[in-house]
C-alpha positions as CSV (number, residue, x, y, z in Angstrom):
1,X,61.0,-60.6,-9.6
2,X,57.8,-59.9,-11.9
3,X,57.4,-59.2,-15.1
4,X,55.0,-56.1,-14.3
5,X,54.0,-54.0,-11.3
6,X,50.9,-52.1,-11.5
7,X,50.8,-49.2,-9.3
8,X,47.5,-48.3,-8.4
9,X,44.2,-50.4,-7.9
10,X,41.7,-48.0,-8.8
11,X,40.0,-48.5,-12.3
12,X,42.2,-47.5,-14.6
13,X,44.9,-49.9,-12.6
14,X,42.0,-53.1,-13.1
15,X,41.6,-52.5,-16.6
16,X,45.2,-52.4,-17.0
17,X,46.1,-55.2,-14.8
18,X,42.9,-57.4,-16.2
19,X,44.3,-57.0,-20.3
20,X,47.5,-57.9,-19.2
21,X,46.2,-61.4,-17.4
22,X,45.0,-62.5,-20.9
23,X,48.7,-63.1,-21.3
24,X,51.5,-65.6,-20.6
25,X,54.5,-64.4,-19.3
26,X,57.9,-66.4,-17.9
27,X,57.2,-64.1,-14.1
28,X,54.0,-63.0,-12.9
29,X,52.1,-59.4,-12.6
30,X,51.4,-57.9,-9.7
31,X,49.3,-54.8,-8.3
32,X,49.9,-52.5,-5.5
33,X,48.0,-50.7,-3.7
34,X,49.0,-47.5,-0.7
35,X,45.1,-48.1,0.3
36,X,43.5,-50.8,2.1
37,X,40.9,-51.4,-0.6
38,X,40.9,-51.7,-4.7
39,X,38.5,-48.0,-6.1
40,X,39.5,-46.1,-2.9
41,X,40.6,-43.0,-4.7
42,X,39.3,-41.2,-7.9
43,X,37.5,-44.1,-9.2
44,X,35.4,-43.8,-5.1
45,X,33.7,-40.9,-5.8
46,X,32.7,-39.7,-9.6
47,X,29.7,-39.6,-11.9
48,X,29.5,-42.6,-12.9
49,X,29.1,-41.7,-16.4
50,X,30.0,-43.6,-19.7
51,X,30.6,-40.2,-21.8
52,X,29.6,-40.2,-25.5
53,X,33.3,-38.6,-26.6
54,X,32.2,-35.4,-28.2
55,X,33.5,-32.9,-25.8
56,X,37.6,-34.0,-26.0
57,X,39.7,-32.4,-28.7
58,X,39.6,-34.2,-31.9
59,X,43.3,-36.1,-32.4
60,X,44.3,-36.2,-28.2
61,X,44.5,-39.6,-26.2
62,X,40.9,-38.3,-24.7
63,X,38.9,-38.5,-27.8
64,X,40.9,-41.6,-29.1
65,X,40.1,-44.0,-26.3
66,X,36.7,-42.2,-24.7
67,X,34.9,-43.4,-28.1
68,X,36.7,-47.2,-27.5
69,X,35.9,-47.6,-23.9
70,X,32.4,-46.3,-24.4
71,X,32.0,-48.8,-27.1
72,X,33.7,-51.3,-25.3
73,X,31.6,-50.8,-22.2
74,X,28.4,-53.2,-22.9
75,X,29.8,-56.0,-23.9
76,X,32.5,-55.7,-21.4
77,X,29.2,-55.3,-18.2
78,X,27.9,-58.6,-20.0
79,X,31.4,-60.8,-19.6
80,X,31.7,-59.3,-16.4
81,X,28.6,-58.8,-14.5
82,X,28.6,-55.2,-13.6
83,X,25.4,-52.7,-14.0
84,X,25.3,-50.4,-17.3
85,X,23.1,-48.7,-18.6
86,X,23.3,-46.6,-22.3
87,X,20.7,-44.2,-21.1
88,X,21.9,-41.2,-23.4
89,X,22.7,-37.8,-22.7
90,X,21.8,-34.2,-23.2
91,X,24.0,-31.4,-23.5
92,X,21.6,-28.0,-22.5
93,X,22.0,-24.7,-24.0
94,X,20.2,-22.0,-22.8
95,X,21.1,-18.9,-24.9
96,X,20.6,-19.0,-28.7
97,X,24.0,-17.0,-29.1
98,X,25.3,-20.4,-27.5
99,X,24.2,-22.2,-30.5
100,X,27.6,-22.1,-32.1
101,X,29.3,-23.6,-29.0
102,X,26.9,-26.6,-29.3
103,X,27.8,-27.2,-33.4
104,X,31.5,-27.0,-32.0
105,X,30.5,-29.7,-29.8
106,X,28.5,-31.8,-32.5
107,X,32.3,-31.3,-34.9
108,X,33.9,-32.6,-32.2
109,X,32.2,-35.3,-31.7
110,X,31.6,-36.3,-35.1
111,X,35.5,-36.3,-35.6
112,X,35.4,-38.2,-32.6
113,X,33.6,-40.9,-34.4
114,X,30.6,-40.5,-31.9
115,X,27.4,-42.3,-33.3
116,X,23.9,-41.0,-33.5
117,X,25.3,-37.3,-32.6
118,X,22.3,-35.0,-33.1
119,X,20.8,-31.3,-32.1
120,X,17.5,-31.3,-30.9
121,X,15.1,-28.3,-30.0
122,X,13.0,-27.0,-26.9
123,X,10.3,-29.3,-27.8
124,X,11.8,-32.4,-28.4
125,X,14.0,-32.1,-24.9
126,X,10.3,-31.1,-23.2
127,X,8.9,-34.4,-24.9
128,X,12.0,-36.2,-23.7
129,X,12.9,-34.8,-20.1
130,X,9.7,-33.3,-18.6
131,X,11.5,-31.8,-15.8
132,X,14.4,-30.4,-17.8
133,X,14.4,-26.1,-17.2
134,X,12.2,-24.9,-20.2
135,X,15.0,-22.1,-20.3
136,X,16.5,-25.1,-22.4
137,X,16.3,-23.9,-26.5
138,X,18.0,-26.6,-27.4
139,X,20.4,-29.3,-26.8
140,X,23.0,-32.0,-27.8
141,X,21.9,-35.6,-28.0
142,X,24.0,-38.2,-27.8
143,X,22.4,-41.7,-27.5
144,X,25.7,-43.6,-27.1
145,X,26.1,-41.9,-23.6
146,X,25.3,-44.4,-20.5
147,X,26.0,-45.1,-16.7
148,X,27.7,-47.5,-15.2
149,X,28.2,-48.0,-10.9
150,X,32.6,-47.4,-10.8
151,X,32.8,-49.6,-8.1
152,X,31.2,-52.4,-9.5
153,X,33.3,-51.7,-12.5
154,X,36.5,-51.9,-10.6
155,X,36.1,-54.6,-8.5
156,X,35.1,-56.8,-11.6
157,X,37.7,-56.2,-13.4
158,X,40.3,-56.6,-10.4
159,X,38.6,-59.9,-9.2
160,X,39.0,-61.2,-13.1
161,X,42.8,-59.6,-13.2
162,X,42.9,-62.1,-9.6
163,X,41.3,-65.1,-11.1
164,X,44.0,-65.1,-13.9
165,X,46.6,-64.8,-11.6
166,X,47.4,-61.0,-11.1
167,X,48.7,-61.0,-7.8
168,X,47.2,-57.9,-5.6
169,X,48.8,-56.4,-2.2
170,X,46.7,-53.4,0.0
171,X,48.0,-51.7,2.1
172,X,51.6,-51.4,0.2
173,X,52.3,-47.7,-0.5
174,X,55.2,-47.3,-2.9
175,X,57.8,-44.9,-0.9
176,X,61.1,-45.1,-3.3
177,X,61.7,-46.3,-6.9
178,X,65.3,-47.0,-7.6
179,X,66.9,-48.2,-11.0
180,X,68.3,-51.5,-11.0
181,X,70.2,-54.2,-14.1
182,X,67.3,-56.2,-14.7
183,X,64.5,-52.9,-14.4
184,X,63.3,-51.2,-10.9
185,X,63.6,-52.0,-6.6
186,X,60.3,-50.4,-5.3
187,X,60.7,-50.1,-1.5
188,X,57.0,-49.8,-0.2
189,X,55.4,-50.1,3.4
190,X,55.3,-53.7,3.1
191,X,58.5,-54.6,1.8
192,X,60.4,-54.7,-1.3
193,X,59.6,-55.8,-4.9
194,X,61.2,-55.9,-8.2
195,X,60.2,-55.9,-11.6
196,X,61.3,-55.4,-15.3
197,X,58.8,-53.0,-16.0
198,X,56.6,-50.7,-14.0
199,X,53.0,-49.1,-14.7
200,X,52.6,-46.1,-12.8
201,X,48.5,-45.5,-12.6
202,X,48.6,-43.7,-9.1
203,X,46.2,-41.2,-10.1
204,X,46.5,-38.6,-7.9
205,X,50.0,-39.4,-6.9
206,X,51.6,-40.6,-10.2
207,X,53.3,-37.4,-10.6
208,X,55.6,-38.3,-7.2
209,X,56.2,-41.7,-8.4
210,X,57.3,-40.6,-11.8
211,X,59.3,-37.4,-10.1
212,X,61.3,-40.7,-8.4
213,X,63.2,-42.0,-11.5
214,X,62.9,-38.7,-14.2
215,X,64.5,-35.5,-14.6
216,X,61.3,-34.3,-16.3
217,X,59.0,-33.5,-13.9
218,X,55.3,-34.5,-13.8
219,X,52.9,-32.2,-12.2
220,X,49.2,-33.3,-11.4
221,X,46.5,-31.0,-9.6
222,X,43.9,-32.2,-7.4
223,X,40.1,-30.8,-8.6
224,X,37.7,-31.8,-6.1
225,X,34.3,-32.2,-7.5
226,X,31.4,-32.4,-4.8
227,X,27.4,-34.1,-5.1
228,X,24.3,-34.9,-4.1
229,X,22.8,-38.2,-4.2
230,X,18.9,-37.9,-3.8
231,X,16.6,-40.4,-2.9
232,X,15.2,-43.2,-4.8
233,X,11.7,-41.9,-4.3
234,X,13.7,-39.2,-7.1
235,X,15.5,-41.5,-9.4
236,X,13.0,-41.2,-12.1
237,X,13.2,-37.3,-12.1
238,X,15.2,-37.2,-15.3
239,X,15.7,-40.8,-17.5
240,X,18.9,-39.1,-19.4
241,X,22.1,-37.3,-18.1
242,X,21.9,-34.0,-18.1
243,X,25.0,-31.9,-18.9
244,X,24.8,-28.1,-19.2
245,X,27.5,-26.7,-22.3
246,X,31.1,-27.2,-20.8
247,X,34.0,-24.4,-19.9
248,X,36.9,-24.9,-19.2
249,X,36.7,-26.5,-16.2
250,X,35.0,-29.6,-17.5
251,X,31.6,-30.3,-18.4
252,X,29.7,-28.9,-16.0
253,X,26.9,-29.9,-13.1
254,X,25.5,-32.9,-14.4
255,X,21.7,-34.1,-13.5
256,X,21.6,-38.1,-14.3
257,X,20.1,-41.4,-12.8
258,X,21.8,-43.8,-11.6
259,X,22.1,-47.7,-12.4
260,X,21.3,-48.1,-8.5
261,X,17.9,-46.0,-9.2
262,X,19.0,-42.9,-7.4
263,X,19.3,-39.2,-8.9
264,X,22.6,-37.8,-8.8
265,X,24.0,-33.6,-9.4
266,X,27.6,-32.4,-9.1
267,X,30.3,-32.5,-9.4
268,X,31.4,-28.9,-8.5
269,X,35.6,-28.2,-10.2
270,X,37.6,-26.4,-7.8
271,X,41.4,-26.8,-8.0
272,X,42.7,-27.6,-4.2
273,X,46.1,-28.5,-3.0
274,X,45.8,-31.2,-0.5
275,X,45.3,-34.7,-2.4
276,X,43.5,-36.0,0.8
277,X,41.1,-32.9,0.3
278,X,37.4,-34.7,0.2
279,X,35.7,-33.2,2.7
280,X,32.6,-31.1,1.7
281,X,31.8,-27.4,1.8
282,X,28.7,-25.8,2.5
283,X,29.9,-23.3,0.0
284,X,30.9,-25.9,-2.6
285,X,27.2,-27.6,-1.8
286,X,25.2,-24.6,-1.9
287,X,27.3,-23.8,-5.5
288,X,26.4,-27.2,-6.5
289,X,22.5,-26.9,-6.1
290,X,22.1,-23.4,-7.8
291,X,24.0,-24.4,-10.7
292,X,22.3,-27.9,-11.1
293,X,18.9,-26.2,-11.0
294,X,19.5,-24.6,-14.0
295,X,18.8,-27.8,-15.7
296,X,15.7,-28.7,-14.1
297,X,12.5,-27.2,-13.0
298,X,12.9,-28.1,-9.4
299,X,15.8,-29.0,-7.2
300,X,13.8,-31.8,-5.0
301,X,16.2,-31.0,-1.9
302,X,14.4,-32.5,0.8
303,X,15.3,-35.9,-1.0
304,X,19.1,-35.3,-0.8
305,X,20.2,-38.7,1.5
306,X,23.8,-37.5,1.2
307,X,26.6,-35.6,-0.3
308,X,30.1,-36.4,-1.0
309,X,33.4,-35.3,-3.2
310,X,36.0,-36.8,-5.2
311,X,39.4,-35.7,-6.4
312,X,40.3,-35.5,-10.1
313,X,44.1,-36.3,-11.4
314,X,44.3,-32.9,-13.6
315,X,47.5,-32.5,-15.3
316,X,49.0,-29.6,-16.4
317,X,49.3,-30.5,-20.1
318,X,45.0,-31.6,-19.8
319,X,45.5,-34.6,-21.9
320,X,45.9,-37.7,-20.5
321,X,49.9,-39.1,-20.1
322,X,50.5,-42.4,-21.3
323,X,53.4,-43.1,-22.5
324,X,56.8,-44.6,-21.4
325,X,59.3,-41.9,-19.5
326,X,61.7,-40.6,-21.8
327,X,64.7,-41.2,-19.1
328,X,63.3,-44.1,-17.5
329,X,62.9,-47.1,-20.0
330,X,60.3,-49.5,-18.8
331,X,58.5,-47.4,-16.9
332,X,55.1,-46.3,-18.1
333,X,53.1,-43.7,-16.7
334,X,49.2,-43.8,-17.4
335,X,48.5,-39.8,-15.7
336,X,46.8,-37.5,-15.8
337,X,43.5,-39.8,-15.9
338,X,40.7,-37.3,-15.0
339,X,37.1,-37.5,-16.9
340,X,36.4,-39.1,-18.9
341,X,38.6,-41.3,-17.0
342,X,36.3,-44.2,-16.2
343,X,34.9,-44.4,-19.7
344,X,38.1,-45.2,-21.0
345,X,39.2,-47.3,-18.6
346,X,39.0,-50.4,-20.6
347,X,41.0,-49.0,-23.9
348,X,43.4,-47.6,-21.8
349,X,43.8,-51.6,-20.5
350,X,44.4,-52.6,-23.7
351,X,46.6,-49.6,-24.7
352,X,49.4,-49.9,-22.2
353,X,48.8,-53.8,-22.6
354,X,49.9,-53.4,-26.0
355,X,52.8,-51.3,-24.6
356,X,53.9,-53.5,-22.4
357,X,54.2,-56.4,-25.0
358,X,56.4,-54.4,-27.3
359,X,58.6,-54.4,-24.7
């Protein structure tokens, strides 16, 4: 019997399972994992970004914990030893009549409690980003914005969540959830376990798990987002991230670094049923290249070394979920965790920590 099962071992599953390992408990907390690796879904294949927090609606669990974890992430890479970098980011706009789209954003953000929040014109991105499109009039700086390698996150704050004594199992898919006296049975591919209370961060696949013990019904969409990683000869092309003004399918093709010295563009947002769906299109990749070149001056294509896609947890509500279920005392679910997912990876640990011990 534990005290705590953590379903899911991708980065929001670390952070949660590291925060709770700062604690002493009579049982023990354990993390499982359908995979036979920790970061092998979502947190696999994303941007890599450390978002500023001025593009989620002022008030929702998005704002509230984007502006935490971003401002948690420095110190957290120096405890830890994981590469981050606060390189800073520019939003682009390339029609004046877009102007007021981009003050929405700078309210936002400010509410937010963003930092250093700023508009700046054609010349100062020119002066800034050389090869940024000089279609750019003007553009959102945020200097709180950064990059961070996901895996490198992940596995640092799983292999800390270990060295405390969270107890990890691979390969242990979670195939039935029953209700039990003393909290839940979970039958999985390796056996069964029990525990008093149950953390449901299965990104793509929380909504089946929490479908298992509630009458009110969870429903999460897979968005695949495809890129292009470039060459390292290309890394220096652009020093910021560069994000073109968002719609409502996120925030856009993004143009950044990475902290590995590459130059990265996606992801694409198309909504896809299969949650297994990461293969890549030549559609989805020729999509991806027109609509990251409106950033820059030149797409350097002959420096692409590979492409790639990830799946997004989108739930229909577009917040994130965290919360325990209604019908189903002690159990939590943390859904719903799409961008900026990874930023607030280490508020959410502390979050559902804190919900955990007020149970």
């Amino acid at each position: 019997m534990y005290d705590v099962i953590v379903i899911g071992a991708g980065v929001t599953g670390a952070a949660i399972a590291r925060e709770l390992s700062k604690y002493e408990y009579e049982g023990k907390v354990a993390v499982l994992e359908r995979a036979s690796d920790i970061c092998e879904g979502t947190s696999k294949a994303n941007s890599g970004i450390v978002h500023a927090g001025h593009d989620a609606t002022p008030g929702t669990l998005k704002a509230k914990l984007n502006v935490l974890g971003n401002q948690r992430m420095e110190q957290l890479s120096k405890e830890l030893d994981f590469p981050f970098k606060r390189n800073g980011t520019l939003v682009l706009c390339f029609d004046g009549k877009d102007r007021d789209k981009m003050q929405e954003l700078l309210k936002k953000g400010r509410l937010n409690g963003v930092e250093g929040l700023r508009i700046i014109e054609a010349e100062e991105i020119q002066r800034l980003e050389p090869n940024v499109s000089n279609e750019a009039c003007a553009a959102l700086y945020a200097p709180s914005g950064g990059i961070v390698c996901p895996f490198g996150l992940t596995a640092a704050l799983a292999e800390n969540a270990c060295e405390n004594g969270v107890e990890f199992y691979l390969n242990t898919k979670v195939e039935r959830i029953r209700k039990s006296p003393a909290g839940y049975v979970l039958q999985t591919s390796a056996g069964i376990f029990e525990s008093q209370i149950i953390v449901n961060a299965a990104g793509l696949y929380a909504d089946a798990l929490h479908n298992m013990v509630s009458e009110k019904k969870l429903h999460i969409v897979p968005r695949k987002g495809e890129y292009c990683l470039f060459d390292k000869a290309v890394g220096g092309y652009v020093s910021h991230t560069i994000f073109q003004l968002p719609t409502r399918y996120g925030k856009g093709v993004l143009v950044t670094p990475t902290v590995h010295g590459n130059l990265m563009m996606g992801p694409t947002a198309v909504d896809i049923e299969d949650k297994e769906g990461t293969n890549t299109t030549e559609e989805g990749i020729a999509d991806l290249l027109k609509r990251g070149g409106l950033s820059i001056k030149r797409v350097p294509a002959e420096k692409i070394i590979t492409s790639f896609a990830g799946l997004r947890a989108h739930e229909d509500g577009g917040d994130f979920v965290i919360e325990e279920v209604e019908d189903a005392q002690g159990f939590i679910d943390v859904a719903g965790i799409e961008s900026p997912g990874l930023t607030c990876a280490p508020a959410i640990g502390e979050y559902v920590a804190g919900m955990v011990l007020e149970r």
